[in-house]
C-alpha positions as CSV (number, residue, x, y, z in Angstrom):
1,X,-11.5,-137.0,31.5
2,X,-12.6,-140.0,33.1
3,X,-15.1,-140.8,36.0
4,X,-13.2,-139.8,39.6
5,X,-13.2,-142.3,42.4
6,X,-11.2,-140.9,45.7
7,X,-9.5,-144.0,47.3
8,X,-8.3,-142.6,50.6
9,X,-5.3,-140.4,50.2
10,X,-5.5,-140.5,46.2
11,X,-7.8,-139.8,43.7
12,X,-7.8,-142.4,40.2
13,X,-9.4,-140.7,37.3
14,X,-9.7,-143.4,34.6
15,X,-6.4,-142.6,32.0
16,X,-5.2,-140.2,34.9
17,X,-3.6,-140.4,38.3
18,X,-4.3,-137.3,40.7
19,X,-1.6,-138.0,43.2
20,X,-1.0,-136.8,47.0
21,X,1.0,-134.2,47.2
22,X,4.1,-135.6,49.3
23,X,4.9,-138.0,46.4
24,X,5.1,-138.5,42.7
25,X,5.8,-136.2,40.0
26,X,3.6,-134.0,42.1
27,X,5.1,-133.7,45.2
28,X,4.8,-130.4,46.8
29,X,2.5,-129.2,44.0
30,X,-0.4,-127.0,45.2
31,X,-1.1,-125.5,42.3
32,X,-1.4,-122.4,44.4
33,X,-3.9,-123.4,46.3
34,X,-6.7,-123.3,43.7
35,X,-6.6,-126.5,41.8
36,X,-5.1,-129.7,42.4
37,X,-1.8,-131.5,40.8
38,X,-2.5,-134.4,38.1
39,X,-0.2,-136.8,36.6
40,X,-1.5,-138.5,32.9
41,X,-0.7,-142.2,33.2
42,X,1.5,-142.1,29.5
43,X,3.4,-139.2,29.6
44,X,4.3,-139.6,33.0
45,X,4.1,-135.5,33.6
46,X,2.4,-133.6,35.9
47,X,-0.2,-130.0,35.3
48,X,-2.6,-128.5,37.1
49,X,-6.2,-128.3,36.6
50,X,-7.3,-125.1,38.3
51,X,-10.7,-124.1,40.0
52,X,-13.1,-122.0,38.3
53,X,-11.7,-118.1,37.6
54,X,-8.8,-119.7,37.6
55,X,-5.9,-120.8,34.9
56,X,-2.7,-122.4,34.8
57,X,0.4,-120.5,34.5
58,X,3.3,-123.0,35.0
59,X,2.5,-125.4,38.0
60,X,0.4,-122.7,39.6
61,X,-3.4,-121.7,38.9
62,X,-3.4,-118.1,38.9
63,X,-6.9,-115.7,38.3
64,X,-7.9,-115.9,35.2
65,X,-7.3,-112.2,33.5
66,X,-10.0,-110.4,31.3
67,X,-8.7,-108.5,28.6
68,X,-8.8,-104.7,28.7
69,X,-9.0,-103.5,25.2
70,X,-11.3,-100.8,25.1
71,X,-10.6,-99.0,21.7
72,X,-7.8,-100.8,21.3
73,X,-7.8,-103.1,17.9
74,X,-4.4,-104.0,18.1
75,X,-1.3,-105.4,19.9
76,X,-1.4,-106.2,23.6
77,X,-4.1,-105.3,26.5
78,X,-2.6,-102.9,29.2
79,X,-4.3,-105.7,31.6
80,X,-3.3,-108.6,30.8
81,X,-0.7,-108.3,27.9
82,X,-3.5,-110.9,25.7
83,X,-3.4,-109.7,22.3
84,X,-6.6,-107.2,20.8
85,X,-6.2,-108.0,17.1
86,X,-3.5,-108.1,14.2
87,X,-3.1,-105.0,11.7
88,X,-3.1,-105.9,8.1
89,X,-0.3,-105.5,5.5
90,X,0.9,-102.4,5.3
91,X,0.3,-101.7,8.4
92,X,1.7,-101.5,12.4
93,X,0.5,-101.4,15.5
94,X,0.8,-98.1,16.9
95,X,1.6,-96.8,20.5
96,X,-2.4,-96.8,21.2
97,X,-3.3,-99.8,19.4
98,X,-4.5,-98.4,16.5
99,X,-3.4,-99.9,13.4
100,X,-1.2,-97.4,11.5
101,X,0.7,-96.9,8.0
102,X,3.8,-99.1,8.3
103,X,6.1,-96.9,7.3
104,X,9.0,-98.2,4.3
105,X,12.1,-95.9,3.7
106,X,14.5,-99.0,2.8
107,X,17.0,-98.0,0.5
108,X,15.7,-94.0,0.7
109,X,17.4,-91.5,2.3
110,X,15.2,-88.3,1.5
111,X,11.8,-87.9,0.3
112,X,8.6,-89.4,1.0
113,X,8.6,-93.0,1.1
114,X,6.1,-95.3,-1.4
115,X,4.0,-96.4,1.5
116,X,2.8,-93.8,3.3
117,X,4.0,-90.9,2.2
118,X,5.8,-90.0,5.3
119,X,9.1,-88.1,5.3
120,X,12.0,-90.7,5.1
121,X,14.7,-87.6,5.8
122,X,16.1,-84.7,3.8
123,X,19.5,-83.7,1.5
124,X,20.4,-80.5,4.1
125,X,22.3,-78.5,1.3
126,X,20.7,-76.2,-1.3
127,X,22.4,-77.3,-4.3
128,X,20.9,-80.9,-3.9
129,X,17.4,-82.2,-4.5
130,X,15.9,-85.5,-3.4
131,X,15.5,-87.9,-6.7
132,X,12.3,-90.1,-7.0
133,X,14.0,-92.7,-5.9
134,X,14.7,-91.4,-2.6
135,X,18.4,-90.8,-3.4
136,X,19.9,-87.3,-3.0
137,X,21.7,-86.2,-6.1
138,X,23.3,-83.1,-7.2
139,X,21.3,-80.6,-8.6
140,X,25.0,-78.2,-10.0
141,X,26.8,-79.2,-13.2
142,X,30.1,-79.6,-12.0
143,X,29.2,-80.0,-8.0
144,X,29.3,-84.1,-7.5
145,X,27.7,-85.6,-4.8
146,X,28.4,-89.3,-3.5
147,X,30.3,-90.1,-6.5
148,X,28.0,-89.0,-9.4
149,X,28.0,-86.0,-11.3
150,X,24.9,-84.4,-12.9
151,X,25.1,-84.1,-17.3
152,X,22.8,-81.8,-18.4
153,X,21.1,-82.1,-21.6
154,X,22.6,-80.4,-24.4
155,X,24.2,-80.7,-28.0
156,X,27.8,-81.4,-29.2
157,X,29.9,-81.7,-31.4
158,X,30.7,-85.5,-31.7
159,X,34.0,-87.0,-33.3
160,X,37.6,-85.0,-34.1
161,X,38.0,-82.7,-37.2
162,X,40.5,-83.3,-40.0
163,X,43.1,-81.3,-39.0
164,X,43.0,-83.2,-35.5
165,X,47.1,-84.6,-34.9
166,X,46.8,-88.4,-34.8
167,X,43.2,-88.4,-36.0
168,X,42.1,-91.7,-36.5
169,X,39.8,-92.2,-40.2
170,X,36.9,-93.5,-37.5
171,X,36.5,-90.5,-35.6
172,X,34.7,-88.5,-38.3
173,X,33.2,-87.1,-39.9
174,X,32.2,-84.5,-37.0
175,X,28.5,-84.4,-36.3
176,X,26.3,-82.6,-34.2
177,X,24.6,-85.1,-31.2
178,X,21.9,-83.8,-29.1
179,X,21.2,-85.4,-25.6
180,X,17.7,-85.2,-24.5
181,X,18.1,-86.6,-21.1
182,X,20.1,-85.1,-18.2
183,X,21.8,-88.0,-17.0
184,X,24.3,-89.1,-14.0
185,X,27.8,-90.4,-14.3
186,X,30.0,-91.7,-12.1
187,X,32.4,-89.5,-10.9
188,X,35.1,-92.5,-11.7
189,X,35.6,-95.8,-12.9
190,X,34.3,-98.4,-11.3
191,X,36.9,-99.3,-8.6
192,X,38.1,-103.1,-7.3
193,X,36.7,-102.5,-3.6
194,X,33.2,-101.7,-5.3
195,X,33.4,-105.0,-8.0
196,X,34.8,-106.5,-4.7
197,X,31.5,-105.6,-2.2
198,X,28.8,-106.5,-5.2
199,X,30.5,-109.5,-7.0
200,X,32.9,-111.1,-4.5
201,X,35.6,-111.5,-6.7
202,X,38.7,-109.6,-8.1
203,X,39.5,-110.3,-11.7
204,X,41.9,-107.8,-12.3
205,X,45.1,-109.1,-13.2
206,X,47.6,-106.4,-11.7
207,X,46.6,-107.5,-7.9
208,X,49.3,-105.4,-6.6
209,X,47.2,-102.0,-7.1
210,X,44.9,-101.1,-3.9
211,X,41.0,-101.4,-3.9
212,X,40.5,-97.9,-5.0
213,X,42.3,-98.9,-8.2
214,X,39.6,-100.0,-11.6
215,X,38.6,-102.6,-12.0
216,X,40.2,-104.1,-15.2
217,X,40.4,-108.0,-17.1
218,X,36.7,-107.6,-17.3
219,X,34.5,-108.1,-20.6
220,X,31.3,-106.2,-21.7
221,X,28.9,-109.1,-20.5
222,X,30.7,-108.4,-17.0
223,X,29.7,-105.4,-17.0
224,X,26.1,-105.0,-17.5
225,X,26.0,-108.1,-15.2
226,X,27.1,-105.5,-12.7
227,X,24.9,-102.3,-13.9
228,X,21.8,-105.2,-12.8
229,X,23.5,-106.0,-9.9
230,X,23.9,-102.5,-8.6
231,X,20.3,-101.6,-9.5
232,X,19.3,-104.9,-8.1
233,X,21.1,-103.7,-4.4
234,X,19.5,-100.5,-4.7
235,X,15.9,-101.6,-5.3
236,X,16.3,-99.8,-8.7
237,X,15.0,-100.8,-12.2
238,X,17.1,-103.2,-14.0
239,X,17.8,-101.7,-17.4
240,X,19.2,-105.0,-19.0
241,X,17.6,-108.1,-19.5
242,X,20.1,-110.6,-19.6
243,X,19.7,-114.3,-20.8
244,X,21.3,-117.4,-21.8
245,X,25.1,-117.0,-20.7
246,X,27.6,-119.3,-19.5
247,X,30.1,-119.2,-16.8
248,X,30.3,-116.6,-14.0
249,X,30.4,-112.6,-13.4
250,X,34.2,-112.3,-13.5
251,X,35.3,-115.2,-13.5
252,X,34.6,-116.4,-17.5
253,X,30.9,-114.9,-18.4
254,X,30.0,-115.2,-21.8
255,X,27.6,-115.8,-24.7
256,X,25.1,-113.6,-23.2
257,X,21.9,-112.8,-25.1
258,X,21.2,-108.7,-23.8
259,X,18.7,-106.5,-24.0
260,X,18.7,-102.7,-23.1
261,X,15.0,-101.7,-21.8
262,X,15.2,-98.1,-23.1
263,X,17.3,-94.4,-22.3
264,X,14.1,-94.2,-19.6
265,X,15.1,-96.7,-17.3
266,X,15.8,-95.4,-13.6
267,X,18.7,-98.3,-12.6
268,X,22.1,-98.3,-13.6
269,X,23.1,-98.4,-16.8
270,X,26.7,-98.4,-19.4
271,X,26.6,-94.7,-21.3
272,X,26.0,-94.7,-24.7
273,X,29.1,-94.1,-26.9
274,X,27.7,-90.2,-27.7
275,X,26.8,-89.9,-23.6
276,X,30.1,-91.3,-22.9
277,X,31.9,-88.7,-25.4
278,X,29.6,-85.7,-24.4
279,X,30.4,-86.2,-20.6
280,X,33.9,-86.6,-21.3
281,X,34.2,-83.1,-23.3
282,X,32.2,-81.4,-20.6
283,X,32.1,-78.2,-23.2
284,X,35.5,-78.2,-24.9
285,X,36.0,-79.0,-28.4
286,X,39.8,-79.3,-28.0
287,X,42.0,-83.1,-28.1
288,X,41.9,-83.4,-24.4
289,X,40.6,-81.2,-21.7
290,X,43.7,-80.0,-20.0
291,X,47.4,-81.1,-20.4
292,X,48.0,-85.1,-20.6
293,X,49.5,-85.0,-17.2
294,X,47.5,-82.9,-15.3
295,X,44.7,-85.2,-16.2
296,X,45.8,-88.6,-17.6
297,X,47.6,-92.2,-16.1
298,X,49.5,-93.2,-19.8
299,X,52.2,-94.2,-20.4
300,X,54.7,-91.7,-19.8
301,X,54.0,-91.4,-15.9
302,X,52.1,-94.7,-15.3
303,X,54.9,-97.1,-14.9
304,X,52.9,-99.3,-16.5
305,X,50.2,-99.9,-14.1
306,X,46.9,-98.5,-12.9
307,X,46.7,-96.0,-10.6
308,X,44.1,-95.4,-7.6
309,X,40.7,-93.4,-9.7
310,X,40.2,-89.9,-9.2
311,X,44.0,-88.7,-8.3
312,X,44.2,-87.0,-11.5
313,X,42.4,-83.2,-12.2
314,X,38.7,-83.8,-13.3
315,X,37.0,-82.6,-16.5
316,X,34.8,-79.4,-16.4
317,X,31.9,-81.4,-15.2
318,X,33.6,-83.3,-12.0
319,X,34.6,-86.3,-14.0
320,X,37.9,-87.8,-13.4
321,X,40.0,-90.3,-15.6
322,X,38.2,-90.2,-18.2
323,X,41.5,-90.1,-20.0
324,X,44.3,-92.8,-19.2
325,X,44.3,-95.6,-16.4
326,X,41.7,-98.1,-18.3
327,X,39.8,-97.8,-21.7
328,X,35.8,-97.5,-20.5
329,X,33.4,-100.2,-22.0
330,X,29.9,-98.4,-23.6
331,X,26.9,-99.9,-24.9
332,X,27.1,-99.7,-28.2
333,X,27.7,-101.5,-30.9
334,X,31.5,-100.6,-32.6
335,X,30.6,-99.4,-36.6
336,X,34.0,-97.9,-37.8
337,X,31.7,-95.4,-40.6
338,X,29.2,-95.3,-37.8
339,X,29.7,-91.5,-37.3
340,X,28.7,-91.2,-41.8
341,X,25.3,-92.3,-40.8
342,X,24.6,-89.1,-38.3
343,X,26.7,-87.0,-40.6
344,X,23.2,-84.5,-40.7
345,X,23.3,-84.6,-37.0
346,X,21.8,-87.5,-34.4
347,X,19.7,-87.4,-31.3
348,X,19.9,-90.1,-28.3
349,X,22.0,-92.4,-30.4
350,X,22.1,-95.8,-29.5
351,X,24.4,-96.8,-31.9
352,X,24.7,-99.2,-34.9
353,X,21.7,-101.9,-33.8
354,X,23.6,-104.9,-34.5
355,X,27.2,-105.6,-34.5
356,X,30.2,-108.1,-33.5
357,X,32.7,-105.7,-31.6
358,X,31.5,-103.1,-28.1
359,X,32.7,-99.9,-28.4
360,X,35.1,-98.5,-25.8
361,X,36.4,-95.0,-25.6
362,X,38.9,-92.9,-22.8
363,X,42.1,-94.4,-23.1
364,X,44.7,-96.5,-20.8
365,X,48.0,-96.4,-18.4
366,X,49.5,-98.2,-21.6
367,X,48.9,-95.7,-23.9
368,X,51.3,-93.1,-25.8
369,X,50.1,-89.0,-25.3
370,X,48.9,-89.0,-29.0
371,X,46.2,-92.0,-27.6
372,X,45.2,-89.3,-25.2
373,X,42.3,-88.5,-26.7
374,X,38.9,-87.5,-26.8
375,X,37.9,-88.6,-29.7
376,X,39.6,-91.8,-29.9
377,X,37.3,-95.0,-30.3
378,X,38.9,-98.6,-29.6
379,X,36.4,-102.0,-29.6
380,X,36.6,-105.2,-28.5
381,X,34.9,-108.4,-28.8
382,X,32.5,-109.1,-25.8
383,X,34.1,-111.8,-24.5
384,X,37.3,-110.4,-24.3
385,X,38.2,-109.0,-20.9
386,X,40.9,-105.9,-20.8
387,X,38.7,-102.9,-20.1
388,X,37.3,-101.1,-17.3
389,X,34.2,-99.2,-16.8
390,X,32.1,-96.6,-15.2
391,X,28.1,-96.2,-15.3
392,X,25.8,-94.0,-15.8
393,X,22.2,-93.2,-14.8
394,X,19.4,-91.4,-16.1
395,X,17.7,-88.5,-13.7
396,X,14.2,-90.0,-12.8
């Protein structure tokens, strides 16, 4: 600040002006009676420069505080509300200024959370357990819980014997299939309203059925798009790595380059062809696990359209529609003498590792009873968008 010359009434500072206070910007400005008002000669405004002990606050000088801290190494002073440190990362300030474990249960409902190892809530029924990932799942073959169903791990017979009516050559020959991995299914297709929520879009091309209708016109590429997506939502592993396509999600996704991590991976996944068969049985060895319209949308009761998901009786295990309303996309690779190679019996198949058609089993609101099927397999190019789909995901 300048040198300060007092020229009766006012006092010049050289680069400021300390005016009187019946005029100027600092007219009837005290500054509370322990400073005096100054205007700076270029910005034209007017602050207060406060006595000693003393700071502004506004166009006042008010006692200058002294923070209260004490043991305090955190948040605000109880004095003067002056902060007494940060917390690092991790990390909040607690109630007594103390920094504390910042506690993260987002996307967790149950189980301790990553961070601290606090509690982030419970399941509340015996017949469910929390999951690593925080989620609570069913523990009960054949009790579903929020729209998945626990597969235990077991072995099967895979395919339809000789004697099967309307057998197709592909289906055999029967073979034994062990599943290692309990694994999670959704109790139905994947509906519009969720394809809707995740992707934004609707590509189904019957627009007259409701949200809780499949989703259908979709191709294979669209659906592991969304398996990613899903995981993606749910701070989950993505179990596909997914390069080089063209287009969009549901709109005209193609020429993908995919790659599936492994049977391991945590996120949301498309069954295998031998998961998606074993579910489907749920125990029985028979065509089709109840009569065709007890359980099915084809096309003697469909009207040819879809139907709303899970309005028809579920399989053994909780799963409904696995037979009629839309063919269910898989993972694998279609090999129509596939089922020769595992002829002395197959465990965790993947399927034929390379291939120009995806496999798709279940069958559709098109189809005749004698399509009813277990065992039937149908393939499509991945490109080509007809089917629906429902996922699948491993217990952690």
């Amino acid at each position: 600040m300048g040198h300060l010359f007092r020229v009766g009434l006012v006092t010049v500072l050289l680069g400021t002006c300390v005016a009187c206070s019946d005029h100027g910007p600092c007219a009837g400005i005290d500054c509370g009676g322990h400073g005096y008002c100054e205007v700076d000669d270029e910005s034209g405004n007017a602050s207060c420069v406060c006595d000693d002990g003393y700071v502004a606050d506004g166009m006042k000088c008010v006692k200058e505080c002294v923070p209260a801290c004490g043991d305090r190494i955190c948040g605000p002073d109880p004095v003067c509300g002056l902060s007494c440190g940060e917390c690092g990362q991790d990390q909040r300030c607690g109630y007594s200024g103390q920094c504390v474990c910042a506690q993260n249960c987002t996307n967790r409902v149950c189980g301790p959370d990553p961070v601290c190892g606090l509690s982030c809530g419970g399941c509340g029924e015996d017949w469910l357990f929390c999951d690593t990932n925080g989620k609570c799942m069913s523990n009960t073959v054949g009790r579903c819980f929020a729209d998945w169903c626990l597969i235990p791990a077991g072995t099967f017979a895979m395919g339809s014997p000789d004697d099967e009516p309307d057998r197709e050559p592909d289906e055999g020959p029967v073979h034994n299939v062990t599943i290692t991995r309990p694994f999670y299914m959704k109790k139905t297709l994947v509906t519009r309203g969720e394809w809707k929520s995740l992707i934004g879009n609707n590509p189904s091309k019957d627009r007259a059925c409701s949200d809780h209708c499949p989703i259908q016109t979709l191709n294979w590429f669209d659906a592991v798009w969304y398996a990613n997506a899903l995981s993606k939502s749910e701070g989950l592993e993505t179990c596909y790595t997914i390069t080089d396509c063209t287009g969009a999600a549901g709109v005209d996704l193609a020429d993908c380059t995919v790659t599936f991590s492994s049977l391991d991976c945590n996120g949301y996944r498309l069954p295998t062809e031998a998961e998606w068969e074993y579910a489907a049985r749920a125990g029985t060895t028979e065509a089709r696990y109840g009569e065709v319209d007890d359980i099915a949308w084809y096309l003697d009761n469909s009207r040819w359209n879809p139907h709303p998901v899970g309005m028809k009786t579920p399989n053994a295990w909780g799963l409904h529609d696995v037979l009629g309303n839309e063919y269910e996309l898989v993972w694998d690779y279609y090999g129509e003498d596939y089922y020769s190679t595992c002829e002395e019996g197959c465990t965790d198949p993947l399927g034929p590792t390379t291939g120009i058609e995806r496999a798709a089993r279940g069958s559709c609101y098109a189809s005749p009873a004698k399509s009813v099927r277990l065992a039937l397999r149908v393939h499509y190019p991945p490109d080509i968008r007809l089917p629906g789909f429902r996922l699948v995901r491993s217990v952690p």
